[in-house]
N, C-alpha and C positions, 0 to 999 in steps of 0.2 A: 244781825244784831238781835239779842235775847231770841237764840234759835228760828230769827223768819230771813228770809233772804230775798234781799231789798233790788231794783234795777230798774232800768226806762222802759216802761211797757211800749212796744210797738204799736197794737192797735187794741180795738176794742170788739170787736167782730157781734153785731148786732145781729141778729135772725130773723128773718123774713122769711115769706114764701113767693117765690116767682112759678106766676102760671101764665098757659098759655091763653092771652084773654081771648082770640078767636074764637079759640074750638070751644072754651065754657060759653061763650056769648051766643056761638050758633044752636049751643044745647038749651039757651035758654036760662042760664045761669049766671049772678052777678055776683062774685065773691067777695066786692069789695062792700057788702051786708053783711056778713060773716064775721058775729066777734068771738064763737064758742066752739071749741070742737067738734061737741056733739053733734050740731048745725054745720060744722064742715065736713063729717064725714056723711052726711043724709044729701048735702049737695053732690059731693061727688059720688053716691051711688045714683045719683039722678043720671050724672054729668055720662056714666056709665051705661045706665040705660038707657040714653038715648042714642049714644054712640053704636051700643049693640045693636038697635035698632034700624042704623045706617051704616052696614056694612064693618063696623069694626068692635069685631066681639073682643081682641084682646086689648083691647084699647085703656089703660087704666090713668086713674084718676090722678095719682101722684108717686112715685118714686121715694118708698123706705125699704131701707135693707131687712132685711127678717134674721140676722143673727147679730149682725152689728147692734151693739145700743148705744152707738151714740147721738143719735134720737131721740130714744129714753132721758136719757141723763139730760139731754136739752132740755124735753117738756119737762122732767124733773127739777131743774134750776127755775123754771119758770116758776113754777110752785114756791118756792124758795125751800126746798130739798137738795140741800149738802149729803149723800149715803157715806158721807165720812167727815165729819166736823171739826172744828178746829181744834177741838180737846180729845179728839180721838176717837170719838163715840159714834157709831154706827144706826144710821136710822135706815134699815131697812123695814124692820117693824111700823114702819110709819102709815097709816091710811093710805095715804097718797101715794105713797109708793107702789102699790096691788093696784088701786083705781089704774092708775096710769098706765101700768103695765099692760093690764085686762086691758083699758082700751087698746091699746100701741099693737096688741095681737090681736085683737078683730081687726085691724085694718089692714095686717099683712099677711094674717092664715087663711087657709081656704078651711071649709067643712065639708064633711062628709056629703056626699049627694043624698039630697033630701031633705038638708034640712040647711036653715036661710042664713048666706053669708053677707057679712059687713064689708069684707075685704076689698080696699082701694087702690090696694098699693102695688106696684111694682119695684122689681130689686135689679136695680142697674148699677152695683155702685161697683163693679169691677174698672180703675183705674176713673177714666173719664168717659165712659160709655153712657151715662144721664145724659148729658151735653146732646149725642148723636140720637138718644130716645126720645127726648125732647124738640129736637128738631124735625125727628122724623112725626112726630106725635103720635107715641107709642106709649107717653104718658103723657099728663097736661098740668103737673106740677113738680117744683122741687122745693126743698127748704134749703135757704139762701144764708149762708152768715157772708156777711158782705165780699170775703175772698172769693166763694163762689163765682159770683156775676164777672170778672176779669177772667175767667175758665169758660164763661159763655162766649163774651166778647171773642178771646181769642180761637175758638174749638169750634165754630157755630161753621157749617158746611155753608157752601153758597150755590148759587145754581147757574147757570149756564152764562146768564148776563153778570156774573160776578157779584152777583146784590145777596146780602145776608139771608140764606130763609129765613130766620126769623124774624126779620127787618119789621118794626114796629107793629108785632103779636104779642108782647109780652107785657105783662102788669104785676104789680105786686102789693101785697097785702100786711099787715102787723100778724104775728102768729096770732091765731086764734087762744083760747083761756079756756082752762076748765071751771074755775071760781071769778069771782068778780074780785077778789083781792092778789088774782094774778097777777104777771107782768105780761106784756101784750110783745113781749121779747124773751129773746134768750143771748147768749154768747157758745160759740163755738169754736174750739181751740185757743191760742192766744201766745204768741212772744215777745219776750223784755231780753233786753241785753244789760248785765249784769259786770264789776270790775272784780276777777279772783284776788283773792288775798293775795297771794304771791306776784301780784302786778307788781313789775320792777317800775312804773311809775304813773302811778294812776293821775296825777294830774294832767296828765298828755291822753292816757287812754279817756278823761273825763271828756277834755275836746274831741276826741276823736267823735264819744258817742253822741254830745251834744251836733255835731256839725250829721252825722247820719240819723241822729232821731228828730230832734228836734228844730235846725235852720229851715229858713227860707227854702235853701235849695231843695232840701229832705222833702219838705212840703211839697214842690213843684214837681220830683219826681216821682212820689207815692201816686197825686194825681193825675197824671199821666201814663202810669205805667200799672198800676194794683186797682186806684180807686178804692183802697182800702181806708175806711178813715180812722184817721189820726186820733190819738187820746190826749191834742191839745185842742183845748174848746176856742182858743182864739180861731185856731184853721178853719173852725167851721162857718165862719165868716166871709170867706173866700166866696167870690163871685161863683166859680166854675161848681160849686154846690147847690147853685140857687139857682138854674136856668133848664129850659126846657130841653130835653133830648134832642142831638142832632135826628135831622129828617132820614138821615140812611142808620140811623141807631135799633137797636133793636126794640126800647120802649114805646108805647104808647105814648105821644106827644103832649093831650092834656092831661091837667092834674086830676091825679085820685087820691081822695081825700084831702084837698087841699094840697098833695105834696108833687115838686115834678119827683119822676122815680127816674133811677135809684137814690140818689145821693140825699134827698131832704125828707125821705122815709127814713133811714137810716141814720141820720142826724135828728132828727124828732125822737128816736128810739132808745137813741144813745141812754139817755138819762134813766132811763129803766129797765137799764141791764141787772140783773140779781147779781149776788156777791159769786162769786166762786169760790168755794177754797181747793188749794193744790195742795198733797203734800203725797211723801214720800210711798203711801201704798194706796195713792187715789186711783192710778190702774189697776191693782188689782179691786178695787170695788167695781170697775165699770167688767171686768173677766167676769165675775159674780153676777150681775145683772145680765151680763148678754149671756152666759148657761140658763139664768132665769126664763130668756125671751125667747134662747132656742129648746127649750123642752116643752115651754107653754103653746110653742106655735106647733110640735110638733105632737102635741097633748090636742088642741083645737081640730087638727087634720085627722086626726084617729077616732074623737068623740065626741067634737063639737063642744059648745063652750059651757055647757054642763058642769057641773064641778070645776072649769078651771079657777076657781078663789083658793079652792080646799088645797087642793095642788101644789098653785103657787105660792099660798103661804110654809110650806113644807120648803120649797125651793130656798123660799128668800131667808129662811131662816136657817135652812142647812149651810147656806152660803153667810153668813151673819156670822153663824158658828166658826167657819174654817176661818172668817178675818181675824175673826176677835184673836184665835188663838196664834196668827201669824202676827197680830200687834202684839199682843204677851210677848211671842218669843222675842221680836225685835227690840223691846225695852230691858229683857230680862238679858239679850245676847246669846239664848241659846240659839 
């Protein structure tokens, strides 16, 4: 209707971080004080050095991919930064955007020997190998949007007596904030199911969707089966939201911050997810941004983080150019 395209969203996919509370806890580290980036990235190079200290030098802190950005674009929405908005306009030029960036590549580039890295991250994102890093504790954190944790659940290795390794290690946090007029969330990915025009009878397809999105049943087996939550606020009502981790589960059993995790972090969260908008060449914004992230980080490993502003603003603006002029053609049809 008047060019948007309307449907049942599926879920909501709130963002968190799940770390391993063990191995911070034995380094002496409480994440669940952490409300700012800055502050969580000086924890986990603590969280680092002390590991290197007992035997595991490749030990890192948290698990981001270093070409992908769809990380960026996360803490990007937190900010409430659209790089492509609803009237077409591109903010890459935006402060926030370099800030963000600049951080996102100290945390996942190395520098040259000699001179002092920030980097905490590790890049496991080939298929579902985080899951098995994180088990193994080869990292000690991921960012969570709520599909994730149903990939732990189901992927998490067990050991001899059959009991979860990470059977009640894990905790989890609200993202951290760069500003105080953040969102202490983000969203990540997201599906609605939609009736085409050409539906030869959408009052039957209406039922169909209502009885898969929105019933009782739908309800019963999302949580059961995903634990992904629902974007009906009555669901969140539901008992099986409210209660503390089974004892063979992989959470930590008391509440942190008041919340049991997963399910009543995640529903606290809900209500401060930033807008998203979609539209037709929001991929290619995020191709733009991660050329951006892989030349910065491969800019950071050659000469350290020296000029990389000068750099990157060059990047985001050559890549600004090539959209602009692919939104031209598109409106114009050439």
């Amino acid at each position: 209707k008047d060019g948007q395209i309307f449907g049942i969203p599926h879920d909501l996919h709130p963002v968190t971080i799940t770390y391993r509370a063990d191995l911070f806890q034995q380094a002496g580290i409480d994440l669940s004080t952490v409300h700012d980036w800055f502050t969580f990235q000086e924890r986990c190079l603590q969280f680092q050095h002390y590991w290197q200290g007992h035997g595991f030098p490749n030990r890192r802190a948290i698990e981001l991919p270093r070409a992908s950005a769809d990380d960026v674009i996360m803490m990007l929405l937190q900010r409430d930064v659209n790089l492509l908005d609803e009237h077409d306009q591109l903010h890459f030029d935006d402060h926030r955007v370099l800030d963000t960036l600049r951080f996102y590549i100290s945390c996942v580039a190395d520098t040259p020997a000699g001179t002092p890295s920030r980097r905490i991250a590790a890049d496991a994102t080939t298929g579902t190998q985080w899951v098995r890093e994180l088990a193994a504790g080869n990292i000690g954190a991921v960012i969570t949007p709520d599909w994730k944790i149903a990939y732990i659940h189901q992927l998490c290795p067990r050991d001899e007596a059959g009991q979860l390794i990470l059977q009640g290690k894990l905790s989890m946090i609200p993202l951290p904030v760069f500003d105080s007029t953040d969102a202490p969330t983000s969203t990540w990915g997201g599906t609605m199911v939609g009736i085409p025009r050409g539906c030869k009878d959408p009052d039957l397809a209406w039922e169909l969707l209502e009885f898969m999105y929105l019933s009782p049943q739908a309800m019963a087996a999302r949580r059961q089966f995903t634990r992904i939550l629902p974007p009906v606020r009555s669901a969140w009502l539901d008992p099986s939201y409210h209660q503390p981790p089974p004892a063979d589960g992989l959470f930590v059993s008391a509440k942190v911050n008041g919340c049991y995790l997963p399910d009543e972090l995640y529903i606290r969260l809900a209500d401060r997810i930033p807008q998203r908008i979609i539209k037709p060449l929001s991929l290619l914004t995020a191709v733009g941004i991660s050329q951006c992230l892989s030349h910065g980080v491969g800019y950071v490993e050659a000469h350290g983080m020296d000029g990389l502003d000068a750099v990157c603003r060059t990047w985001l603006r050559e890549a600004a150019q090539d959209l602009q002029a692919r939104i031209q053609a598109a409106k114009t049809g050439d």
